[in-house]
C-alpha angles and dihedrals in degrees: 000000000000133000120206097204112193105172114334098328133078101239101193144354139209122216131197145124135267130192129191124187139170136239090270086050092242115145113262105166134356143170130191125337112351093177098060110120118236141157123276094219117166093344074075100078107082087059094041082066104051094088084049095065095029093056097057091253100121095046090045090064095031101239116188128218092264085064098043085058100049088045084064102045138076090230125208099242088251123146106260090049087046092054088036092066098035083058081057105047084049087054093057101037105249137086137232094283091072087060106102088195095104125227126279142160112288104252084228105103082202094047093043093048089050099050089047091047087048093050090238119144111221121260133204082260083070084054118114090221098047087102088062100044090054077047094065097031084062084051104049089041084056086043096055079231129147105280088196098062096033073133121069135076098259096045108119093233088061089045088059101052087041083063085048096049094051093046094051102040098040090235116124117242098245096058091054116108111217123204129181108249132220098269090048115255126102119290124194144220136213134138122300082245091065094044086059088052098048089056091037085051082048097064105023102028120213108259087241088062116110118247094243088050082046093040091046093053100056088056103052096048089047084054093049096046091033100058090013083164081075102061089057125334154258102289124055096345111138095194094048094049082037087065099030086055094051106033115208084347097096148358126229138202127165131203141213114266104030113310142131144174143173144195113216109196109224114286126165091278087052107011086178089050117240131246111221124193126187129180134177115216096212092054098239112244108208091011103256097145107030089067106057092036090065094039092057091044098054077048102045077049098059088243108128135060122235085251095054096038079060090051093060102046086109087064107037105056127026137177144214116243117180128220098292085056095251129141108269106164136325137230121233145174109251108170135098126223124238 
């Protein structure tokens, strides 16, 4: 799928699959192996809040569009993310210690050097999951379930997304795998193909959906597009620059390990929207491959504008520079879509 050219030769290459399909769930576009089974990770959140909004939680603590975004992104650890979810935590009555998410960096080189220059530790409020945990903590406070163990499998918070999983990816509860991810809570894993269907049902839901799972889906993609600097931020965050760049055309969440997928609402190419999955098999680690992979496909897709094309220059191609700072090579999408 990408090259990484140093000199006259192509150095290494990454491999992986990609799946488009449309509204009615019918293949647009694929590459490699669709069926291969892999982990949600955090292209998981916007369904992990579904039960959030159906239950009445949401309403309940009067969380605005700017929170359900957050609770659907993997944030930066800038400010703004940071005051967003304390905002949260104060709604529902508790404060960041009750967050199993654990504590990291802020991805934000700015947010990190400022906490280091400031002598703070980071706390699970610099987590990018911490959206998502005072998510659940919402939910289980709503459920009347245990907020100690939101956590867990059996909690009936998890049992819940693992519901919402199944209904939106067409997999059966009981054939989904089900890991433990890096913030803590369950993760789940289905094929790369479900993972298409569950985007294309966000944004075109099945007719046998409820109204409040409908209902629920149409808010969470206006938040994120709405507030898209909440799924990620404002430095080297593809979905962010992904929506920025097109604005209420698509949503974008990206995954650990490699993986990246996207919901675009019906326009005149899909007027039934379309549902896209990418992963890269070698897990990508910094993401040099994952992001002009997604950039050529929402081309080769007709998806993006020459102005946004141009707006995500920065994404779609990269190069090698060596210590000295100069251009060395460069990594580049070289597949075509079927």
């Amino acid at each position: 799928m990408v090259e990484v050219r140093r000199g006259s030769i192509t150095e290494s290459r990454h491999r992986g699959h990609i799946l488009a399909l449309d509204g009615d769930e019918r293949i647009v576009a694929c590459l490699g192996s669709p069926e291969t089974i892999t982990y949600l990770r955090s292209s998981a959140k916007p369904f992990q809040v579904i039960p959030l909004i159906t239950s009445g939680a949401a309403d309940r603590f009067h969380f605005n569009a700017k929170e359900i975004s957050i609770a659907c992104g993997s944030h930066n650890g800038d400010p703004v993310h940071i005051e967003t979810v304390k905002g949260m935590l104060r709604k529902i009555g508790l404060d960041e210690s009750a967050l199993k998410c654990g504590a990291h960096e802020p991805y934000s080189p700015e947010a990190a050097r400022s906490l280091r220059e400031s002598g703070e530790e980071p706390t699970q409020l610099h987590n990018n999951c911490s959206g998502k945990h005072a998510g659940m903590l919402a939910l289980a406070l709503h459920l009347g379930a245990a907020i100690e163990t939101y956590d867990k499998p059996d909690n009936q918070v998890q049992l819940q997304i693992t519901a919402c999983i199944s209904q939106f990816s067409g997999v059966p509860v009981e054939d989904i795998a089900i890991g433990i991810d890096g913030c803590g809570v369950p993760v789940h894993a289905v094929p790369v193909k479900a993972m298409a269907t569950m985007y294309a049902r966000l944004v075109m839901p099945p007719a046998g959906f409820d109204n409040e799972t409908r209902a629920a889906s149409e808010r969470i993609t206006g938040a994120m597009m709405a507030y898209p600097e909440m799924i990620g931020g404002e430095t080297e965050s593809l979905d962010t620059a992904l929506m920025r760049a097109a604005p209420a055309r698509l949503i974008a969440k990206a995954g650990a390990e490699g993986l990246f997928t996207a919901a675009i609402c019906p326009c005149e190419e899909y007027t039934r929207g379309l549902g896209l999955a990418i992963k890269i098999e070698d897990g990508d680690k910094g993401s040099r491959a994952r992001r002009p992979a997604a950039v050529e496909t929402l081309r080769q897709l007709n998806l993006l504008s020459d102005a946004a094309l141009n707006a995500l220059s920065p994404y779609a191609k990269s190069y090698l520079r060596n210590h000295r700072g100069e251009r060395v090579g460069e990594v580049v999408a070289t597949f075509e879509l079927s």
